[in-house]
PQR file of N, CA, C, O and H, with PARSE charges and radii, in Angstrom:
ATOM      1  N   UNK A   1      67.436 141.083  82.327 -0.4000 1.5000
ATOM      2  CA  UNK A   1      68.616 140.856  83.150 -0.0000 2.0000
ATOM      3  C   UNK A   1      69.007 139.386  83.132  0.5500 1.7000
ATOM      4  O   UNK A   1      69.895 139.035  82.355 -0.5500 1.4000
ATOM      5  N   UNK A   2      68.464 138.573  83.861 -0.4000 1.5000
ATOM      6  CA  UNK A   2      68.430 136.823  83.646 -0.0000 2.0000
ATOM      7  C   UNK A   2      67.662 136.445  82.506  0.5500 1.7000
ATOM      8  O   UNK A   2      66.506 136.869  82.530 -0.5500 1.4000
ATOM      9  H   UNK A   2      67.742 138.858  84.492  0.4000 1.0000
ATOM     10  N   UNK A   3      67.968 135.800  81.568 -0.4000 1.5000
ATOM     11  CA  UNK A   3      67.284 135.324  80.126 -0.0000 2.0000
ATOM     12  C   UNK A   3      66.424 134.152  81.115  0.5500 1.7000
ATOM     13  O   UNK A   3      65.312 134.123  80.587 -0.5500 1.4000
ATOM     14  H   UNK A   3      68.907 135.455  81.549  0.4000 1.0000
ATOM     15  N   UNK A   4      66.413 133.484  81.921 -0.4000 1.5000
ATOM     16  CA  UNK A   4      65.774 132.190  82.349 -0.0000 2.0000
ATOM     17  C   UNK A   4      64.615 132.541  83.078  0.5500 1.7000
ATOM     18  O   UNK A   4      63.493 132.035  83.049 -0.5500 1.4000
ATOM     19  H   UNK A   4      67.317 133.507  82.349  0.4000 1.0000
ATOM     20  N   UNK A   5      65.180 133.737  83.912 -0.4000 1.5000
ATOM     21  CA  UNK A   5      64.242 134.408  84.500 -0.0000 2.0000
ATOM     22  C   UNK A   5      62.822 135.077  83.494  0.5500 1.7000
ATOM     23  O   UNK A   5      61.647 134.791  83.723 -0.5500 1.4000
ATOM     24  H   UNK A   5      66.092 134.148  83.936  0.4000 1.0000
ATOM     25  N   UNK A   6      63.233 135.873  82.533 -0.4000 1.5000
ATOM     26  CA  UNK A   6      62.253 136.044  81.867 -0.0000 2.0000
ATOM     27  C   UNK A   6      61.604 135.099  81.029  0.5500 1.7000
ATOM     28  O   UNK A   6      60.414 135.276  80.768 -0.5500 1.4000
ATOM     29  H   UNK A   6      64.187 136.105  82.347  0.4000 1.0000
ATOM     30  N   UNK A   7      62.483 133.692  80.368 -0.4000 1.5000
ATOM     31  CA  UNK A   7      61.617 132.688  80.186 -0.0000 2.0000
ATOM     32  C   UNK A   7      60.735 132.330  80.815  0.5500 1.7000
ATOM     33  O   UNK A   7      59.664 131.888  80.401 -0.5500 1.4000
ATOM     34  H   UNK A   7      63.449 133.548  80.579  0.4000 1.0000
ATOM     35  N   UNK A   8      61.163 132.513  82.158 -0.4000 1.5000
ATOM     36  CA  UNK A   8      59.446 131.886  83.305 -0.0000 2.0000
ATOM     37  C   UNK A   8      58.667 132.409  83.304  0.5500 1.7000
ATOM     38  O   UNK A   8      57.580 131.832  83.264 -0.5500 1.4000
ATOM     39  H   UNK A   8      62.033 132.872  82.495  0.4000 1.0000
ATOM     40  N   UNK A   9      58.737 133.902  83.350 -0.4000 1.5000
ATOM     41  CA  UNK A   9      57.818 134.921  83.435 -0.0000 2.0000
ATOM     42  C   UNK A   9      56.894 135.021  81.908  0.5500 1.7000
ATOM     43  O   UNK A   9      55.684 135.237  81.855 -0.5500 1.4000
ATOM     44  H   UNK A   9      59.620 134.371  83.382  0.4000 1.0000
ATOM     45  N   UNK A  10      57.943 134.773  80.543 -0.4000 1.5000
ATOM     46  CA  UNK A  10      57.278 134.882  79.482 -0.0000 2.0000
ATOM     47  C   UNK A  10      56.123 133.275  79.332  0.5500 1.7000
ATOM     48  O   UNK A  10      55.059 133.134  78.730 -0.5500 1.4000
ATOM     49  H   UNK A  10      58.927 134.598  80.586  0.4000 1.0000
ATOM     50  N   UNK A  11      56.781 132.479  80.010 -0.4000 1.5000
ATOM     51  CA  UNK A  11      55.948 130.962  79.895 -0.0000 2.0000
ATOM     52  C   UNK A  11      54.787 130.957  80.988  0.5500 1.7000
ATOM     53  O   UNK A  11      53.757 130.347  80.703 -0.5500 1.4000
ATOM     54  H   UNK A  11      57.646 132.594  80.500  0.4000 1.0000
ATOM     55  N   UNK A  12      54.878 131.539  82.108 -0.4000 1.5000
ATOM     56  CA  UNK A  12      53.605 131.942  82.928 -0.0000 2.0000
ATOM     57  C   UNK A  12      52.447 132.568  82.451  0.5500 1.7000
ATOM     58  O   UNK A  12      51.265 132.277  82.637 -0.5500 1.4000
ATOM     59  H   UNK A  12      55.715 132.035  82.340  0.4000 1.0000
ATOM     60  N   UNK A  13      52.793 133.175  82.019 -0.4000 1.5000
ATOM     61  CA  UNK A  13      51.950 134.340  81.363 -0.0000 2.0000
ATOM     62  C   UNK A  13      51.001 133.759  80.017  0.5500 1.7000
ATOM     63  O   UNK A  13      49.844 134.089  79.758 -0.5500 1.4000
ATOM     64  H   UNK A  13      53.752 133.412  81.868  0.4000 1.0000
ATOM     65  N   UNK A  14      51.752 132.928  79.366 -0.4000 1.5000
ATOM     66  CA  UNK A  14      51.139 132.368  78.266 -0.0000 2.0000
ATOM     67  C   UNK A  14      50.119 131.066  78.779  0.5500 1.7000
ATOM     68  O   UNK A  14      49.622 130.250  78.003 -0.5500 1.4000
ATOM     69  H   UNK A  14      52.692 132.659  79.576  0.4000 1.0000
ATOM     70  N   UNK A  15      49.933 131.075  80.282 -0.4000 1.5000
ATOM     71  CA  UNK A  15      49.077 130.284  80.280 -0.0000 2.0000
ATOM     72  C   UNK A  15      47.593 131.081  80.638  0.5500 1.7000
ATOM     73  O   UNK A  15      47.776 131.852  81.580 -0.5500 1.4000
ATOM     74  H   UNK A  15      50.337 131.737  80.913  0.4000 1.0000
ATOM     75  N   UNK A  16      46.453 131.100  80.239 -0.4000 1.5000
ATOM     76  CA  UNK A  16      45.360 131.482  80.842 -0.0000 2.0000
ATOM     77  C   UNK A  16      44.852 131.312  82.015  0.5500 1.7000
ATOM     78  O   UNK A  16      44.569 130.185  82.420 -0.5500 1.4000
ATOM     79  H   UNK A  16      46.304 130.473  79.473  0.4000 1.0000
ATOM     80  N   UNK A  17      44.694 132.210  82.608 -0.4000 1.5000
ATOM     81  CA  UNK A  17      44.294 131.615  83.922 -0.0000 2.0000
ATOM     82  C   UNK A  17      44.161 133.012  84.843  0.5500 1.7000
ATOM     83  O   UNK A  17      45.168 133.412  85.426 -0.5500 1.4000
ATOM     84  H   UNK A  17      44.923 133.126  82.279  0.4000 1.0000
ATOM     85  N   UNK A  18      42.860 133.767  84.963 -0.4000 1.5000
ATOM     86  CA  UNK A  18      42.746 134.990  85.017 -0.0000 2.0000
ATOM     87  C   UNK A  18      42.773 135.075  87.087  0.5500 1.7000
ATOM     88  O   UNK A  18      42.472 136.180  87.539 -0.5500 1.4000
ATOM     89  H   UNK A  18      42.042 133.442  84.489  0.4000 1.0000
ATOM     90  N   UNK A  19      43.056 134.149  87.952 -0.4000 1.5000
ATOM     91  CA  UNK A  19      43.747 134.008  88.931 -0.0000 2.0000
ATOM     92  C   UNK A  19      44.793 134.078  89.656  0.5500 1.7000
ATOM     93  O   UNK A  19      45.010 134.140  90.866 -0.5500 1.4000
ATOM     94  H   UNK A  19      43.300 133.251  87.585  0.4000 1.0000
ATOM     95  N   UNK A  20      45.831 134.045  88.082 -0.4000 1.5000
ATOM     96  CA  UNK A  20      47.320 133.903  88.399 -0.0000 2.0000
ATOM     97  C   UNK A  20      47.544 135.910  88.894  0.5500 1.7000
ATOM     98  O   UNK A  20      47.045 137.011  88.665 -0.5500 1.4000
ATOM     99  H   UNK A  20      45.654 133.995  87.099  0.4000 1.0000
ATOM    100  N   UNK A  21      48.749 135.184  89.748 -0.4000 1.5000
ATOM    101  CA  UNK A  21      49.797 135.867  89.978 -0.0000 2.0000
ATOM    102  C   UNK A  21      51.154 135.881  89.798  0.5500 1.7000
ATOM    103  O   UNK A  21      51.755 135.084  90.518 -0.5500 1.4000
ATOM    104  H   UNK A  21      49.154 134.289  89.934  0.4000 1.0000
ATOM    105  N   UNK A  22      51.700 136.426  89.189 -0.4000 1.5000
ATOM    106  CA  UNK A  22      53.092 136.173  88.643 -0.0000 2.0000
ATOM    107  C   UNK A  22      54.206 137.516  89.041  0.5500 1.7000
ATOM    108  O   UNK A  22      54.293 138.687  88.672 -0.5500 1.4000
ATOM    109  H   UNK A  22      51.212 137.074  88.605  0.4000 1.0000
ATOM    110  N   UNK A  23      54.933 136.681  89.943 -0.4000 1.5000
ATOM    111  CA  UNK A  23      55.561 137.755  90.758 -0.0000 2.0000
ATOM    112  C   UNK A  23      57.345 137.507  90.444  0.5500 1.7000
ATOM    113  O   UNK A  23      57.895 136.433  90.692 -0.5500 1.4000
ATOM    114  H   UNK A  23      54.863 135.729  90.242  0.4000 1.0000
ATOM    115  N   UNK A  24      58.058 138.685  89.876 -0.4000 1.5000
ATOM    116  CA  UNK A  24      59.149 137.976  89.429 -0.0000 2.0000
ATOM    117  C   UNK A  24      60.218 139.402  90.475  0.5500 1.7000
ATOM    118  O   UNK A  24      60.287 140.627  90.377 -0.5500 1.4000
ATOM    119  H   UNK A  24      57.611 139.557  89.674  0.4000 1.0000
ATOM    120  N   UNK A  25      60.916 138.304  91.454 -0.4000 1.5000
ATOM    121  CA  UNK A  25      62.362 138.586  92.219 -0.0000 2.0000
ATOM    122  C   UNK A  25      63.353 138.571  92.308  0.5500 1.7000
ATOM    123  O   UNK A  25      64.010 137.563  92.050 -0.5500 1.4000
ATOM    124  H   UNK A  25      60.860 137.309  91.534  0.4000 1.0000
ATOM    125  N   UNK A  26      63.896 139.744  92.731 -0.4000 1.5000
ATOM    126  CA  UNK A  26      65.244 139.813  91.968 -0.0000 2.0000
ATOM    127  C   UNK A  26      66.123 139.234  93.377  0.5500 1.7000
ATOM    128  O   UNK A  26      66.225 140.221  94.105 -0.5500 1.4000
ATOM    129  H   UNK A  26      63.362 140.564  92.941  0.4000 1.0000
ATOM    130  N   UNK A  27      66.722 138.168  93.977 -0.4000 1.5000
ATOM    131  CA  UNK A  27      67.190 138.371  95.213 -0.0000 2.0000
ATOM    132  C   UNK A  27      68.354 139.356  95.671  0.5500 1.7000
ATOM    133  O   UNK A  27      68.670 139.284  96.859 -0.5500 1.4000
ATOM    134  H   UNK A  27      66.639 137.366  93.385  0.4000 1.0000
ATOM    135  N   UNK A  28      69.098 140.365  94.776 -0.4000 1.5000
ATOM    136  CA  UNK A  28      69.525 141.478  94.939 -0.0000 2.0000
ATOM    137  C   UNK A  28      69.178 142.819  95.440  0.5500 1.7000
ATOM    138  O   UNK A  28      69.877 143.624  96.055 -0.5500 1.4000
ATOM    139  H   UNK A  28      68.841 140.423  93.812  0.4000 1.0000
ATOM    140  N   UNK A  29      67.543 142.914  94.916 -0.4000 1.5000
ATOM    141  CA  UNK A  29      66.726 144.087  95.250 -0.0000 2.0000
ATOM    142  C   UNK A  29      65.583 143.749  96.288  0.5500 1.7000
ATOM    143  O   UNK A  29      65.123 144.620  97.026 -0.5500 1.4000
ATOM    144  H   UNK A  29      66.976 142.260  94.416  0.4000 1.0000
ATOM    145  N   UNK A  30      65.085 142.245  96.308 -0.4000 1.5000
ATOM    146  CA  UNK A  30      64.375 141.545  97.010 -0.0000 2.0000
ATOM    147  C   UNK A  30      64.376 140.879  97.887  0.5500 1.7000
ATOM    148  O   UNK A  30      63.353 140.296  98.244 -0.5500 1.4000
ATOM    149  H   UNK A  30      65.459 141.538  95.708  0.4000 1.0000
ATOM    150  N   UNK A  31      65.450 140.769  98.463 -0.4000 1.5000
ATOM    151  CA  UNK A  31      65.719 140.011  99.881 -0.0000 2.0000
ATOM    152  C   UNK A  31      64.675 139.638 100.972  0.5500 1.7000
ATOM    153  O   UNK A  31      64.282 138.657 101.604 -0.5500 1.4000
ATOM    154  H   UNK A  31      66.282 141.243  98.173  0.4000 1.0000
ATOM    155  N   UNK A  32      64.453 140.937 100.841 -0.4000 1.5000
ATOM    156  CA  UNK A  32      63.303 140.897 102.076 -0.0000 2.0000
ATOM    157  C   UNK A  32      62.276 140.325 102.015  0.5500 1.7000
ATOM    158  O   UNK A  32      62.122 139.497 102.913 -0.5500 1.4000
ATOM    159  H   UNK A  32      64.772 141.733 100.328  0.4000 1.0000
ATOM    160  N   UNK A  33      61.110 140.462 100.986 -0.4000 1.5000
ATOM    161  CA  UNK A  33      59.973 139.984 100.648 -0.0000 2.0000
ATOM    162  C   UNK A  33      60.830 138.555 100.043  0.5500 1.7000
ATOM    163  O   UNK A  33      59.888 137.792  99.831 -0.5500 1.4000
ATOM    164  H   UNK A  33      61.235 141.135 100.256  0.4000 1.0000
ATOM    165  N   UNK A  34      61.883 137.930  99.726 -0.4000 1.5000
ATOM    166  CA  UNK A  34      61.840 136.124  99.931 -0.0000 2.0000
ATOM    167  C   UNK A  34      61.869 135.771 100.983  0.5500 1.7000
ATOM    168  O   UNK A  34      61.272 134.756 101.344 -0.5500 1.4000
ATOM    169  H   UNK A  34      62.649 138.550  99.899  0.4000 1.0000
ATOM    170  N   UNK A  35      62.652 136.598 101.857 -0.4000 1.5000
ATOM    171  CA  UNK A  35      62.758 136.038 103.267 -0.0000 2.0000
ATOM    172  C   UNK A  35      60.868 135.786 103.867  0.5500 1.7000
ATOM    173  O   UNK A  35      60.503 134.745 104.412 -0.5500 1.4000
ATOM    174  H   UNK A  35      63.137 137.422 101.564  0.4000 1.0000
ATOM    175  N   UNK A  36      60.066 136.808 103.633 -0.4000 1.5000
ATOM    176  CA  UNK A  36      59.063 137.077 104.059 -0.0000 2.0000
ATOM    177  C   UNK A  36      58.023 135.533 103.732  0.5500 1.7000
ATOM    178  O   UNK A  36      57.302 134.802 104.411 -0.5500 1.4000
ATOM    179  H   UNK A  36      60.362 137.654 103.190  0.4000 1.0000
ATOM    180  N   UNK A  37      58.560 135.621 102.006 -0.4000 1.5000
ATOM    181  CA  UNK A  37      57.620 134.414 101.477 -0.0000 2.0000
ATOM    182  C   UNK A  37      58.655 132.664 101.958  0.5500 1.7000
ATOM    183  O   UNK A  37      58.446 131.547 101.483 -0.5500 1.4000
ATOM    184  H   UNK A  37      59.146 136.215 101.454  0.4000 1.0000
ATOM    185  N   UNK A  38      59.746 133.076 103.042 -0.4000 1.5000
ATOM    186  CA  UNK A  38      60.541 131.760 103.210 -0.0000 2.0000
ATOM    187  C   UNK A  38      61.101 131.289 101.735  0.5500 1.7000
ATOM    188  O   UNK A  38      60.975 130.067 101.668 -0.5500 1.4000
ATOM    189  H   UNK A  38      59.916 133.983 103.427  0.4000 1.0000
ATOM    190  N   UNK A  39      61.432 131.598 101.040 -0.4000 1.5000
ATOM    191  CA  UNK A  39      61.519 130.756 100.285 -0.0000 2.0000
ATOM    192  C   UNK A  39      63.874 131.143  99.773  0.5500 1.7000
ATOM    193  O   UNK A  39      64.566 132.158  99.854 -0.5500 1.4000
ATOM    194  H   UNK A  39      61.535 132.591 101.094  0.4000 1.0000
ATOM    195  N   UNK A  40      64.128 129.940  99.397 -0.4000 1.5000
ATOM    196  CA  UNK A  40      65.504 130.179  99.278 -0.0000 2.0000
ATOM    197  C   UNK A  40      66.260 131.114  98.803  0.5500 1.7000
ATOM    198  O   UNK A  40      65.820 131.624  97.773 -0.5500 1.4000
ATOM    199  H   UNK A  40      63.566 129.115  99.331  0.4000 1.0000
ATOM    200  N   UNK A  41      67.370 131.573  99.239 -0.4000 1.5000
ATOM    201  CA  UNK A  41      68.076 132.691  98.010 -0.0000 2.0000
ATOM    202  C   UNK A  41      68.799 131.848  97.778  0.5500 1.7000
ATOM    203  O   UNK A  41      69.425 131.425  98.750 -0.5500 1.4000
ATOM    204  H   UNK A  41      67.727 131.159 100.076  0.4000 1.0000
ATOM    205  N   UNK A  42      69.041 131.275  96.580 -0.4000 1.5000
ATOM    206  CA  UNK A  42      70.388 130.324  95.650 -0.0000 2.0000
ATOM    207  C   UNK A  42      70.984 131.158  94.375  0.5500 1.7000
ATOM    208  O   UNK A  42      70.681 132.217  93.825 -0.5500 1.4000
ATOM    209  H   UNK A  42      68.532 131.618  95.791  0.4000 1.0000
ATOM    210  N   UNK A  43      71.979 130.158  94.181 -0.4000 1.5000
ATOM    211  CA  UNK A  43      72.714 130.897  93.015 -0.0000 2.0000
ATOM    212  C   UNK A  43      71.816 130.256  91.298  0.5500 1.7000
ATOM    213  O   UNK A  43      72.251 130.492  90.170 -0.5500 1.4000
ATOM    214  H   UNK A  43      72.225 129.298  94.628  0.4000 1.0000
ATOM    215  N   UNK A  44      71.249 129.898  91.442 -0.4000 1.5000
ATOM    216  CA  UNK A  44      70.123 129.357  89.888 -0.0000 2.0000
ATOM    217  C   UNK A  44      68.584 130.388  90.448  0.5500 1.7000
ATOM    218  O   UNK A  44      67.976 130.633  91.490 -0.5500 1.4000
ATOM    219  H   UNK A  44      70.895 129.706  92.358  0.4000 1.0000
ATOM    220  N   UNK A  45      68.517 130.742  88.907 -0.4000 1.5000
ATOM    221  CA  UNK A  45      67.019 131.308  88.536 -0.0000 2.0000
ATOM    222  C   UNK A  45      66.233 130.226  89.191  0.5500 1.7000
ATOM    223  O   UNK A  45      66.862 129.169  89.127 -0.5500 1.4000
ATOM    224  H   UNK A  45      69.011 130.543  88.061  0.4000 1.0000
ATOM    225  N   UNK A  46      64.730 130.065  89.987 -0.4000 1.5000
ATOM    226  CA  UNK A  46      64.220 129.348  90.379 -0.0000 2.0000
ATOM    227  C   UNK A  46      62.828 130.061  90.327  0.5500 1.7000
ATOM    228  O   UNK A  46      62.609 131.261  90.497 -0.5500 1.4000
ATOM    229  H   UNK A  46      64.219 130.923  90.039  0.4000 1.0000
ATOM    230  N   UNK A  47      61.896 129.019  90.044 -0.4000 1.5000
ATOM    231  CA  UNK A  47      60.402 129.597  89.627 -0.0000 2.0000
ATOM    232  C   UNK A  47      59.584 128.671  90.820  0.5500 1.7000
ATOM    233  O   UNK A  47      60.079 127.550  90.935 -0.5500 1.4000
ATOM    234  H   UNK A  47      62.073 128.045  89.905  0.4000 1.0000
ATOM    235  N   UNK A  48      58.188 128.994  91.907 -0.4000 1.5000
ATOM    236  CA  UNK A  48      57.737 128.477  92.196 -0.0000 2.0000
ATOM    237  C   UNK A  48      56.473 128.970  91.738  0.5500 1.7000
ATOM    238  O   UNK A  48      56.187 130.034  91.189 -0.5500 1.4000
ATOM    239  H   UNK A  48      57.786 129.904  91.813  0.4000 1.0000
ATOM    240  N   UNK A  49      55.563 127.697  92.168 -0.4000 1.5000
ATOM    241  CA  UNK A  49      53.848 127.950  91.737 -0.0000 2.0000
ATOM    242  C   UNK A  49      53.364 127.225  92.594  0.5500 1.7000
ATOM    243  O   UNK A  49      53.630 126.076  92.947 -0.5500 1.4000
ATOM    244  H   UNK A  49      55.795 126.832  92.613  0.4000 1.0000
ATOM    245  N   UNK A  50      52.221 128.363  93.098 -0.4000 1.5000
ATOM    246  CA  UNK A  50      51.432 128.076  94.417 -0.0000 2.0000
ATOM    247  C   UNK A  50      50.450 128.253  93.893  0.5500 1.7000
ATOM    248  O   UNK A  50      50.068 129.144  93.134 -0.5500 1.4000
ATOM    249  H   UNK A  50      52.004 129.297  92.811  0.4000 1.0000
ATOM    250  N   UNK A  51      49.678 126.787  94.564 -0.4000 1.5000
ATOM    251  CA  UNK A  51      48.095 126.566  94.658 -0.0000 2.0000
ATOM    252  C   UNK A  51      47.697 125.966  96.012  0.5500 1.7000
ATOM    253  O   UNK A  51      48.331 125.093  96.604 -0.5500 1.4000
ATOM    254  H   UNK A  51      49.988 126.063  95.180  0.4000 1.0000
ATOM    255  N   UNK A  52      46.606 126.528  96.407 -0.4000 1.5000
ATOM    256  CA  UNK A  52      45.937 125.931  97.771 -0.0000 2.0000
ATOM    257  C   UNK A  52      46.962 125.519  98.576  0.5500 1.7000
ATOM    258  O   UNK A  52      47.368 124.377  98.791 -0.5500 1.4000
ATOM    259  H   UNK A  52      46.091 127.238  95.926  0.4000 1.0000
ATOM    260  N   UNK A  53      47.441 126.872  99.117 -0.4000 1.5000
ATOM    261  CA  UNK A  53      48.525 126.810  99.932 -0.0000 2.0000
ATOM    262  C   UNK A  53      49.600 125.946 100.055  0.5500 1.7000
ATOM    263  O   UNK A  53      50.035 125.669 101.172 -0.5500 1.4000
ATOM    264  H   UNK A  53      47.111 127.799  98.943  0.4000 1.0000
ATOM    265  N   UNK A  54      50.129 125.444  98.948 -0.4000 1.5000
ATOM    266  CA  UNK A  54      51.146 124.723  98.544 -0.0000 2.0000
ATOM    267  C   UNK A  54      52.127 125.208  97.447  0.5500 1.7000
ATOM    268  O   UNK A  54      51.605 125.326  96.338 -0.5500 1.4000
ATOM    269  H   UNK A  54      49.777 125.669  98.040  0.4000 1.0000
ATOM    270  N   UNK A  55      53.533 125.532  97.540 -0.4000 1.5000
ATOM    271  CA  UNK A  55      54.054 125.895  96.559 -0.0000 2.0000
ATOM    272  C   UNK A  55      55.471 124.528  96.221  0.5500 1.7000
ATOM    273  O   UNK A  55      56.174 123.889  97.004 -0.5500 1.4000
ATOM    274  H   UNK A  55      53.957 125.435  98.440  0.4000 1.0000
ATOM    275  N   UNK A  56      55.425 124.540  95.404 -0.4000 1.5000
ATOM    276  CA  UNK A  56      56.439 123.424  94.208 -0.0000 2.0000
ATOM    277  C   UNK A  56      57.051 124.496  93.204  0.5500 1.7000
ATOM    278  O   UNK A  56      56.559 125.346  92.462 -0.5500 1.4000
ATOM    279  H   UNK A  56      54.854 125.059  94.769  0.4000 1.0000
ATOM    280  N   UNK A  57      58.336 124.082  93.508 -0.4000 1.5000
ATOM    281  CA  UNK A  57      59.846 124.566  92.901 -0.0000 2.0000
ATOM    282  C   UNK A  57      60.156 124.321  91.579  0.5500 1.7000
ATOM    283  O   UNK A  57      60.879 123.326  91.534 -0.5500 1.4000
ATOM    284  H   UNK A  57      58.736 123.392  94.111  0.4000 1.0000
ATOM    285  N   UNK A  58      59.996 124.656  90.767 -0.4000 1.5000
ATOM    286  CA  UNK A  58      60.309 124.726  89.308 -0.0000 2.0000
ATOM    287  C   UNK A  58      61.977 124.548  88.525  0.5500 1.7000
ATOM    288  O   UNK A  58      62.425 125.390  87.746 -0.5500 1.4000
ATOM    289  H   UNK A  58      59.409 125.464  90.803  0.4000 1.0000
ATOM    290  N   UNK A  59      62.461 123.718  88.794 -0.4000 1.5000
ATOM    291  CA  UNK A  59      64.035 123.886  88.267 -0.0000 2.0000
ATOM    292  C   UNK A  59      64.105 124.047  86.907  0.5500 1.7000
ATOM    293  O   UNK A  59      65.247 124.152  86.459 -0.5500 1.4000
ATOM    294  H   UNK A  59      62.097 123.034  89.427  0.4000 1.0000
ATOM    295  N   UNK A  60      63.016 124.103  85.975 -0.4000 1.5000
ATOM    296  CA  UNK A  60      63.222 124.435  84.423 -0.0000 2.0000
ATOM    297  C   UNK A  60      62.089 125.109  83.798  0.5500 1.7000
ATOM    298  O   UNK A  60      61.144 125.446  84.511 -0.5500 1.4000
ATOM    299  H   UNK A  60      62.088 124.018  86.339  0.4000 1.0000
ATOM    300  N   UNK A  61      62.077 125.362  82.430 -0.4000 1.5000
ATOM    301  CA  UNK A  61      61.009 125.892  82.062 -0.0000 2.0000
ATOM    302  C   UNK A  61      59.876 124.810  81.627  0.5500 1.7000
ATOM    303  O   UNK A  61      58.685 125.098  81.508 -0.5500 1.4000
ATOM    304  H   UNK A  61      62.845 125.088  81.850  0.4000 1.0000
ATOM    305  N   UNK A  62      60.389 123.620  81.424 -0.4000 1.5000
ATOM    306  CA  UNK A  62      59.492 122.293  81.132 -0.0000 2.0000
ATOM    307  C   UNK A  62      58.743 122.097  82.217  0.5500 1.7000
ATOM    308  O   UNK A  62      57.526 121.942  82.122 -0.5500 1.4000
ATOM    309  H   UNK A  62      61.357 123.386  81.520  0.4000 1.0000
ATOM    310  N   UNK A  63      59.644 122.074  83.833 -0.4000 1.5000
ATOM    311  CA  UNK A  63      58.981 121.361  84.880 -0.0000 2.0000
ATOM    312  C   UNK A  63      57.398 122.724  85.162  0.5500 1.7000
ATOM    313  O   UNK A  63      56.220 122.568  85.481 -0.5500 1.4000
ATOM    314  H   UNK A  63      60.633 122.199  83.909  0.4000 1.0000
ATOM    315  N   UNK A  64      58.503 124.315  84.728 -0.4000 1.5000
ATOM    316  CA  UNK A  64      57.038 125.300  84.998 -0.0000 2.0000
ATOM    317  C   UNK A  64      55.777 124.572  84.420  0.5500 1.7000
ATOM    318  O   UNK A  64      54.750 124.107  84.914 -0.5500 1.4000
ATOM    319  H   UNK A  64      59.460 124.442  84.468  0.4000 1.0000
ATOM    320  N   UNK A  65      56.310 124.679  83.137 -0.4000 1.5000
ATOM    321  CA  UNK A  65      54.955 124.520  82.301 -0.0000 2.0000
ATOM    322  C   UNK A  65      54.212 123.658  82.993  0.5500 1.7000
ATOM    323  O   UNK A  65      53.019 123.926  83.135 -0.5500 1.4000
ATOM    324  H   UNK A  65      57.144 125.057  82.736  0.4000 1.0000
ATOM    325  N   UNK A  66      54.718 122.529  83.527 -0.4000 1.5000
ATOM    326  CA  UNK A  66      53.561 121.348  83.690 -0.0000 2.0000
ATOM    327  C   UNK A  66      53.236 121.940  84.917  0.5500 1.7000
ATOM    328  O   UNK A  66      52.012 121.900  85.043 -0.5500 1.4000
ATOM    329  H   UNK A  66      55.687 122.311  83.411  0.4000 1.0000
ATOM    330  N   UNK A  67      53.798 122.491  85.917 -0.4000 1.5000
ATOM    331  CA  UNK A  67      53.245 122.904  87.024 -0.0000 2.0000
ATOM    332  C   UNK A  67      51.830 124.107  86.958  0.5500 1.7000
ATOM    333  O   UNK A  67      50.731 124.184  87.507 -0.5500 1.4000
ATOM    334  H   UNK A  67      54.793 122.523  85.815  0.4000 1.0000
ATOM    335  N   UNK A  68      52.665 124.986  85.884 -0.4000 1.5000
ATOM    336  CA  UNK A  68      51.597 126.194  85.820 -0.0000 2.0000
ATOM    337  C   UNK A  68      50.268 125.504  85.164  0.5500 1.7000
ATOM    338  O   UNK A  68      49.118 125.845  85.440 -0.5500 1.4000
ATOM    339  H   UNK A  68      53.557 124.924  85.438  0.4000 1.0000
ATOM    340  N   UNK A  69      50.659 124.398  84.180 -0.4000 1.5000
ATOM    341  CA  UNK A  69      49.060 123.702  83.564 -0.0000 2.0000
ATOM    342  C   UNK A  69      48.174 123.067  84.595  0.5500 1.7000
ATOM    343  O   UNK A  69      46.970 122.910  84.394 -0.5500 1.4000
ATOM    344  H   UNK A  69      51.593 124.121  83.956  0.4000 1.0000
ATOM    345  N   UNK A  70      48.867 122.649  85.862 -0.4000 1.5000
ATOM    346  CA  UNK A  70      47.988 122.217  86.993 -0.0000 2.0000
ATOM    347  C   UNK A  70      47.462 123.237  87.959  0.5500 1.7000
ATOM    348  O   UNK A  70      46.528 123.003  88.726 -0.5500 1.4000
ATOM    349  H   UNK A  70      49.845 122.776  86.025  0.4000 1.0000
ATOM    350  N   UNK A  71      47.946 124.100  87.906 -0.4000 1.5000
ATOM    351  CA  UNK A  71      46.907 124.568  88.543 -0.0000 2.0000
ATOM    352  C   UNK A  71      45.572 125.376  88.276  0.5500 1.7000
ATOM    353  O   UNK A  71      44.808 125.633  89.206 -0.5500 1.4000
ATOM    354  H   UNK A  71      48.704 124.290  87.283  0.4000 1.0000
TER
END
């Protein structure tokens, strides 16, 4: 559906890390569970990654990568 969207999801995934969770929302069908996790409904694809109860906002697939390599 979103090409950017599945870039994140395809670039998450390619990292190892048998911890992860990779949860991909549609805010059309998902409203509820963002509201639940607080997190924004905007008009841009947006990726976050949470570690030790901290999550950081992803505005690209570059900024994912370095995020998903830290944790």
């Amino acid at each position: 559906k979103d090409f950017l969207a599945q870039k994140f999801a395809k670039q998450t995934l390619g990292v190892y890390n048998p911890l992860r969770t990779v949860e991909v929302l549609d805010p059309e069908v998902d409203r509820q569970r963002l509201n639940i996790l607080k997190y924004p409904i905007g008009e841009r694809t947006t990726a976050y990654v949470c570690a030790a109860g901290k999550c950081t906002q992803a505005e690209n697939a570059t900024d994912l990568l370095k995020l998903v390599g830290q944790v």
